[in-house]
C-alpha positions in Angstrom: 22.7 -0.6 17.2 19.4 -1.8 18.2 18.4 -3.6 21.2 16.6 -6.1 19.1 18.1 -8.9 16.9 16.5 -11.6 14.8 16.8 -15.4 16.2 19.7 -16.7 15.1 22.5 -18.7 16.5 26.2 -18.2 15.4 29.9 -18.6 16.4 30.1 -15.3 15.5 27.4 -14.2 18.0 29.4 -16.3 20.7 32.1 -14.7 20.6 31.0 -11.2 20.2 29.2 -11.9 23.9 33.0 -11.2 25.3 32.9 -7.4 24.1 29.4 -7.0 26.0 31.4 -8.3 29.0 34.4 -5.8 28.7 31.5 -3.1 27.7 30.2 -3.8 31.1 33.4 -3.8 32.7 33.3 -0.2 31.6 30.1 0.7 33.2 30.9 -1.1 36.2 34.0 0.9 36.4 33.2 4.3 36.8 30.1 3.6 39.1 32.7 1.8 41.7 34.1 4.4 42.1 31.6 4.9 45.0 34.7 2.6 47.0 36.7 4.9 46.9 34.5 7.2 49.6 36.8 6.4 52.7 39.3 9.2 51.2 36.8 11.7 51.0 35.4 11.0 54.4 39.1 11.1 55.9 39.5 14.6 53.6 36.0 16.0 55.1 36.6 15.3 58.8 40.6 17.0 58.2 39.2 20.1 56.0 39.1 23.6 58.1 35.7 24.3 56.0 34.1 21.2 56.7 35.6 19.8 59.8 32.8 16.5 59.3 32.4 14.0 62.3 33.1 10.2 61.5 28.5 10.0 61.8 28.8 13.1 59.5 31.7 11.9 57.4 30.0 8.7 56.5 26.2 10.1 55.8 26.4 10.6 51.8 27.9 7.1 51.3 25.2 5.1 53.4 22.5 7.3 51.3 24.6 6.7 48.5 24.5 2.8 49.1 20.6 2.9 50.5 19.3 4.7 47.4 21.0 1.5 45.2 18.3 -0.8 45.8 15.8 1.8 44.6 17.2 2.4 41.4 17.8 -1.8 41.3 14.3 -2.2 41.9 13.2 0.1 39.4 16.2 -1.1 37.0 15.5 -4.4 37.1 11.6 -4.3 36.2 12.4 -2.2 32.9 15.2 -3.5 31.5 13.6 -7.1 31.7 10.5 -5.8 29.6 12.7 -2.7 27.4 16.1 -3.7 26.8 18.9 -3.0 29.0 20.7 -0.4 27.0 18.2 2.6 27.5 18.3 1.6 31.7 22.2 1.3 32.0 22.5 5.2 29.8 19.8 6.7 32.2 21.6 5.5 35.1 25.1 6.5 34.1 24.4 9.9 33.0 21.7 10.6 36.5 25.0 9.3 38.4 27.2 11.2 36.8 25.6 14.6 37.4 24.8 13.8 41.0 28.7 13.5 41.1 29.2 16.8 39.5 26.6 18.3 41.4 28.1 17.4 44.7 30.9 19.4 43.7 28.9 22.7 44.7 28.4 21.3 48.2 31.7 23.2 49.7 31.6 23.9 53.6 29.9 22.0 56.7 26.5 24.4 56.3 26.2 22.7 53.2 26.1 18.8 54.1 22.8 18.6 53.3 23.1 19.3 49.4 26.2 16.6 49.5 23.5 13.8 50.7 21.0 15.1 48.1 23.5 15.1 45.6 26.1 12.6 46.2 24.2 10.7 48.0 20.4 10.8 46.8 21.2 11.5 42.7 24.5 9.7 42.4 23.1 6.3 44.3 19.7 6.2 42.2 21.4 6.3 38.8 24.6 4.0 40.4 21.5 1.4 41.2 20.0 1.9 37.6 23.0 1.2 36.1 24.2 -1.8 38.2 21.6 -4.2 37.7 21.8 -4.2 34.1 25.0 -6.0 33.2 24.0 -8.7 35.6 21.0 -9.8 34.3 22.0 -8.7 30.7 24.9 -11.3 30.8 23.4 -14.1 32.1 21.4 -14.3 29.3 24.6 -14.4 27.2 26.3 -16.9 29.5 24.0 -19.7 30.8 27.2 -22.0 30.0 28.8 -19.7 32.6 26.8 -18.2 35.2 29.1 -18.2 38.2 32.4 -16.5 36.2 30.2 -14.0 34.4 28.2 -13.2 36.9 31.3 -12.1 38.7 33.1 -10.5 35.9 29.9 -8.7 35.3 30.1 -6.8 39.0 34.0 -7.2 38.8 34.6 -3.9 37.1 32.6 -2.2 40.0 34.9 -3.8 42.6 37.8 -2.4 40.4 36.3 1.1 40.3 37.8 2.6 43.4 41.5 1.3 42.4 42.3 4.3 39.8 39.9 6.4 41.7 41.2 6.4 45.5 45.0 7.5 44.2 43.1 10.1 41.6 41.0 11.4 43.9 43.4 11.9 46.5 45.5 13.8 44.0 42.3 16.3 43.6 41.9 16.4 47.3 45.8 17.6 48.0 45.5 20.7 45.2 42.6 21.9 47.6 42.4 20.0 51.2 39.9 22.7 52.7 37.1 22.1 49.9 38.0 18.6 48.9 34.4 17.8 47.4 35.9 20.4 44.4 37.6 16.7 42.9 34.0 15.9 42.4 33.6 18.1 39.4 36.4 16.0 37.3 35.9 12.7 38.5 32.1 13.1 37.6 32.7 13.9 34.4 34.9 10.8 34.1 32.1 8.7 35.1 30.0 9.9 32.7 32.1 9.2 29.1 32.7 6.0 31.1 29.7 5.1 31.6 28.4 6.4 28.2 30.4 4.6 26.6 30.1 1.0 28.2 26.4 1.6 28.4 26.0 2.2 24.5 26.6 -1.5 23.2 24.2 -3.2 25.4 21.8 -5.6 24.2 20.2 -8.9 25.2 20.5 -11.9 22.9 18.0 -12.8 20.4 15.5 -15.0 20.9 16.1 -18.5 20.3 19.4 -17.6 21.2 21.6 -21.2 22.2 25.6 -21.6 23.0 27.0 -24.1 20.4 28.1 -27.2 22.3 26.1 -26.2 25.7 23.9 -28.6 27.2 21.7 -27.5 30.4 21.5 -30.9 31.8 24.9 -31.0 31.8 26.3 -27.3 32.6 27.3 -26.5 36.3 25.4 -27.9 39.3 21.7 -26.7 38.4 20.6 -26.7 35.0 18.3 -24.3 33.0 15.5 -26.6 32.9 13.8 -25.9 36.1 11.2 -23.4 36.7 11.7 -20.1 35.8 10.1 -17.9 38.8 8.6 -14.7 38.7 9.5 -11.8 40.8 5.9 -12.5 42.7 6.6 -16.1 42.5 10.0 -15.6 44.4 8.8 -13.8 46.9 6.6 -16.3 48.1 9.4 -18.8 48.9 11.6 -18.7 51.5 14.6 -18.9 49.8 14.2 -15.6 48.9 14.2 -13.4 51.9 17.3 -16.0 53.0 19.2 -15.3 50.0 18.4 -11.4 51.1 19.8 -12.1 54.7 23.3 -13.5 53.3 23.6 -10.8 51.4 22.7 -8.0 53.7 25.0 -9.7 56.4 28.0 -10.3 54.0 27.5 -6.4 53.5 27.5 -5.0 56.7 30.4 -7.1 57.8 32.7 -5.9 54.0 31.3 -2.4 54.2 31.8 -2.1 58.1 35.5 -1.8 56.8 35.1 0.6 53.7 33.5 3.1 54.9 36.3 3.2 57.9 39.1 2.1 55.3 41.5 5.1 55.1 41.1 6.4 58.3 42.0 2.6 59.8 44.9 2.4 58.2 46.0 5.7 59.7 45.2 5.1 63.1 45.4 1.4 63.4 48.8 0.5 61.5 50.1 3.9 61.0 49.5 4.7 57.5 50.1 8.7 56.6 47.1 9.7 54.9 48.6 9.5 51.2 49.5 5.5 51.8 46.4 4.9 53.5 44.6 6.2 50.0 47.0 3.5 48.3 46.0 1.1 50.2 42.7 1.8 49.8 42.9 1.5 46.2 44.8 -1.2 46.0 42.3 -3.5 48.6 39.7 -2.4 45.4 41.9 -4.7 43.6 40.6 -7.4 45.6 37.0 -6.1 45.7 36.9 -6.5 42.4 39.3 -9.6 42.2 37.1 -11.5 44.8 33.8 -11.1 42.6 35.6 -13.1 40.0 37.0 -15.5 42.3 34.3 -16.8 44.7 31.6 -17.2 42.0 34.4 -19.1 40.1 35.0 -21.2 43.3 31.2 -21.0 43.3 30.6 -23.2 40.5 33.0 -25.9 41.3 31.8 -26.2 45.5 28.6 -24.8 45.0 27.1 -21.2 46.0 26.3 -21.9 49.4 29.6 -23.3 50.4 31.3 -20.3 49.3 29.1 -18.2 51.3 30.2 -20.0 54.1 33.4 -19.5 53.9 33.4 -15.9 52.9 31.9 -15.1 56.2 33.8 -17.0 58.4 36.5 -15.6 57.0 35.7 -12.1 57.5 34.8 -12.7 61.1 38.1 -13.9 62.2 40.0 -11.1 60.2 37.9 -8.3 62.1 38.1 -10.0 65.6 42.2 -9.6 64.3 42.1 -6.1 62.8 42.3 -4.2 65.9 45.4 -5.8 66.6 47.0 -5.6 63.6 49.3 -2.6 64.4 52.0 -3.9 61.8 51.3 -2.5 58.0 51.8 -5.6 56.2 49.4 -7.8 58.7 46.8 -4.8 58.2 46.9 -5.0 55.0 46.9 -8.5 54.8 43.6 -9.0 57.1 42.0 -6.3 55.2 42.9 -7.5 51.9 40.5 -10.1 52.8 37.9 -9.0 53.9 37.6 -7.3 51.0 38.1 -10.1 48.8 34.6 -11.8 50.8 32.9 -8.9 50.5 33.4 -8.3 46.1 33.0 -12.3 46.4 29.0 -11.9 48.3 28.6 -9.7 44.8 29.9 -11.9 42.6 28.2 -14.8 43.8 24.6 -14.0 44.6 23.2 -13.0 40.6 24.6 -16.5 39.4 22.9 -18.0 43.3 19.5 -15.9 42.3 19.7 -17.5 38.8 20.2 -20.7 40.3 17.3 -20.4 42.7 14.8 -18.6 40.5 15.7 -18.8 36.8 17.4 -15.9 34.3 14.0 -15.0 32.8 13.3 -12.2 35.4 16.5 -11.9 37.0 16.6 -8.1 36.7 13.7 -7.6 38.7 14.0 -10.7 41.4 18.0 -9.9 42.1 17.1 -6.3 41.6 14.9 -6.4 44.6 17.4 -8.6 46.8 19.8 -5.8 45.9 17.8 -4.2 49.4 20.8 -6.5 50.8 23.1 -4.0 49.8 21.5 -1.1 51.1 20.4 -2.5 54.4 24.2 -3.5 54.7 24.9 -0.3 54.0 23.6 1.4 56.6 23.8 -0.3 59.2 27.4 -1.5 59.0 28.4 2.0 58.5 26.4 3.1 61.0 27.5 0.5 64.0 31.3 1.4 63.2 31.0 4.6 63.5 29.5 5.1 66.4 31.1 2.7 68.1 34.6 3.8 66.7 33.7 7.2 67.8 35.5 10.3 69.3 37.9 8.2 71.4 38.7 5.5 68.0 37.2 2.3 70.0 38.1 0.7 67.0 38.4 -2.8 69.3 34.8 -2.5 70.3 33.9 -2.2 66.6 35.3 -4.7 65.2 34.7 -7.2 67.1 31.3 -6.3 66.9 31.2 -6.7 62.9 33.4 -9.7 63.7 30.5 -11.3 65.6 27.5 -11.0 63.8 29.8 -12.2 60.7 30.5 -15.8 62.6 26.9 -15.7 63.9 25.6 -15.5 60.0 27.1 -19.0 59.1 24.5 -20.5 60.0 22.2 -19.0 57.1 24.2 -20.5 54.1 23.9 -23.9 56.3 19.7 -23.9 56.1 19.6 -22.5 52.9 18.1 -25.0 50.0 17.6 -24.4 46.7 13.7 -24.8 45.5 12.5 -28.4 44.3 11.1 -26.6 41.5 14.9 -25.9 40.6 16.6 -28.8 41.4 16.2 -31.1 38.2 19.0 -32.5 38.0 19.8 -35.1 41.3 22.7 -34.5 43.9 23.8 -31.5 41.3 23.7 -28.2 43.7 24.8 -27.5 47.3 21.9 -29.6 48.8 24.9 -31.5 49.7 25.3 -28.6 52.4 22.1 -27.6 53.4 20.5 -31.1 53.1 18.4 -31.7 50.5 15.6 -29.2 48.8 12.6 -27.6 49.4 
C-alpha cells in the first residue's frame, strides 16, 4: 500500500479514514503501555535482587518520558516531508526492542542498562511513533479536529489498562527479577505496533470532506495562516501553549509514576488491587483524551484547559486524605481523566493556533511539554514522598502549582493570523487575539 495516492475525492475515501483511526488506535496501544510503569516500580523497590529506592524506582520512566520529545522532534520533521507510515514502523519496532532489551537488565548492579534500555531505546522509538497518528489524522479530519485528535492519542491512554493486570501476572511468576515480564510484553508491542503502523498514509492531495465547509466547521476555520515550525516559534503562543502542556504534565504524571504504590499506602490497596486500579484509572487516561477535546470543540480549547487544571489541583490537595478506597479512587480517577484530556486537546489547539500543514513538526517540538513534565513531576514526588511516605507534602505541592497554572489558559490568545472567522474561538476567554 503506498503512501502516495492520486487527488481524488470520494465517499469511499471518507469512510475508509475510520480504519486509519482504529489502525492508530493500534499503535497507540502498545506504546501506552509505558502507563503501566507504577507496577514495575512498586515490583523493583519489593524485589530481593533489586531492592530499587522510590528516586531509583522511577529513573527509566522519566528517561523513558524525556527521550519522547526527541523522537517527536525528529518524527514530526520526517513524516511531514516522507509519509508517516515509514516513521510510525521505525518507531514501533526501536520501541519494541528497547522493551525486550530491558528484559536482560536483572539485579540492582544493573540499573544502568534498564535506563539505557527501557528508558533511552524504548522512549526514542515510543516518541517516533507518537507523533504520527496525530498529525496524520488531522489531515483526514479537518471536519473534526478536536474528537480525532483525541481518539488519535486515545489508544495510548488505553495502553496501560490490559498491560498493568498482564504485567502484574509476569511480575508474580518471578517477583525477585520482575523486569523478566519485559521479554513478552515487548514482543507484544511490537506485532502491535507493526501492525497498526502498516496502513498509514496521508490523504491525497486535493483531498476535501463532502459536505465540510471551513468557514463553517468548529470555532476556527482552515482558512487562516498556515505557520511554519520557524514561524511558530516566533510567536508567543507557542512557548504558552508549551507551558500548559508541561504544567498539565507534571501535575497527571506526579500521580502515575506514584500510582500503585499510593494506592497501597494511602487507601490500603494489597499490591494486586493496586495494579487493578492502576489499569483501570488508564481507562480514564485514555477516556479523558476523547472527552476534553470533545468538550474542546463545543467551549473552546482554552476553557477546557482551565478546567482540567483546576480540577486536578483540588483532587491532589484531597488525595492525601483519601484513606477510604472508593474516594481514592474516585480523586484519582480524575486526575487522570485531566491529564489524557491535556493530550487530547493540545494537537487539535496547535492546529488551531498554527495550521495542519506542519503539525508534525510544530506539535512535535511542543511534545518537550511532555518530557519536561516528565521529569520534573516525577522527580518532586519522589523526593518529597521519600523514605518516611510524606505523601501530604507531595501532593499538595503538585496540587499548588496545578491551581497556580490557571492563569496561563486565561492569557492565552489564539494568533490574528488564525482568527478569520469573528467571535469564533476562545478569545471569548482570553480577550480577543494577538
Amino acid at each position: 500500500m503506498s503512501e502516495s495516492q492520486p487527488a481524488k475525492t470520494s465517499h469511499g475515501m471518507i469512510n475508509a479514514r475510520w480504519g486509519l483511526v482504529a489502525a492508530a488506535l493500534l499503535l497507540q496501544f502498545s506504546i501506552g503501555a509505558v502507563y503501566a510503569w507504577s507496577v514495575f516500580a512498586t515490583a523493583l523497590q519489593k524485589s530481593h535482587v533489586f531492592h530499587l529506592t522510590k528516586v531509583e524506582a522511577a529513573l527509566p520512566f522519566e528517561v523513558t518520558i524525556g527521550m519522547i520529545f526527541i523522537g517527536t522532534f525528529i518524527g514530526g520533521r520526517i513524516q511531514d516531508k516522507r509519509g508517516p507510515r515509514t516513521v510510525a514502523l521505525t518507531g514501533g519496532v526501536i520501541y519494541g526492542i528497547g522493551v525486550i532489551l530491558a528484559s536482560f537488565a536483572q539485579s540492582h548492579d544493573q540499573l544502568p542498562l534498564l535506563v539505557a534500555t527501557y528508558g533511552v531505546i524504548s522512549g526514542f522509538g515510543l516518541g517516533l511513533a507518537y507523533i504520527v497518528p496525530i498529525a496524520m489524522l488531522q489531515k483526514w479530519f479537518p471536519d473534526r479536529r478536536g474528537l480525532i485528535t483525541g481518539l488519535a492519542v486515545g489508544g495510548f491512554g488505553f495502553g496501560a489498562v490490559l498491560t498493568s493486570p498482564i504485567a502484574q501476572a509476569f511480575i508474580n511468576s518471578n517477583k525477585d527479577v520482575p523486569t523478566k515480564a519485559f521479554l513478552p510484553l515487548g514482543v507484544g508491542y511490537l506485532v502491535l505496533s507493526l501492525t497498526g503502523a502498516s496502513f498509514f498514509r496521508n490523504p491525497p492531495q486535493g483531498y476535501r470532506v463532502p459536505g465540510y465547509t471551513p468557514a463553517m466547521a468548529g470555532r476556527v476555520v482552515d482558512s487562516g495562516k498556515d505557520y511554519t515550525q520557524t514561524e511558530s516559534l516566533r510567536t508567543p503562543q507557542w512557548y504558552l501553549l508549551t507551558a500548559i502542556l508541561t504544567l498539565n504534565v507534571t501535575a497527571g504524571i506526579s500521580l502515575i509514576s506514584q500510582a500503585a504504590g499510593s494506592a497501597t499506602d494511602i487507601a490500603g490497596y494489597s499490591a494486586t488491587a493496586a495494579a487493578s486500579v492502576v489499569g483501570v484509572w488508564a481507562l480514564f487516561n485514555g477516556g479523558g483524551r476523547i472527552i476534553w477535546a470533545a468538550f474542546s470543540d463545543v467551549t473552546g480549547r482554552m476553557i477546557a484547559f482551565l478546567a482540567m487544571l483546576g480540577l486536578q489541583g483540588v483532587c491532589f490537595l484531597l488525595l492525601p486524605l483519601a484513606h477510604n478506597p472508593v474516594a481514592f479512587f474516585i480523586l484519582g480517577a480524575v486526575i487522570y481523566l485531566c491529564y489524557g484530556g491535556g493530550f487530547g486537546t493540545m494537537p487539535a489547539t496547535a492546529g488551531d493556533f498554527f495550521g495542519v500543514r506542519n503539525a508534525g513538526a510544530i506539535y512535535g517540538l511542543m511534545i518537550v511539554g511532555w518530557s519536561l513534565g516528565g521529569i520534573i513531576g516525577p522527580q518532586i514526588v519522589a523526593t518529597l514522598i521519600g523514605t518516611h511516605k510524606s505523601y501530604g507534602t507531595a501532593y499538595t505541592t503538585i496540587a499548588i502549582i496545578a491551581l497556580v497554572s490557571m492563569i496561563l489558559p486565561l492569557i492565552t490568545k489564539i494568533p490574528r493570523k488564525r482568527q478569520t472567522v469573528s467571535e469564533g474561538y476562545l478569545g471569548e476567554v482570553a480577550g480577543g487575539t494577538t
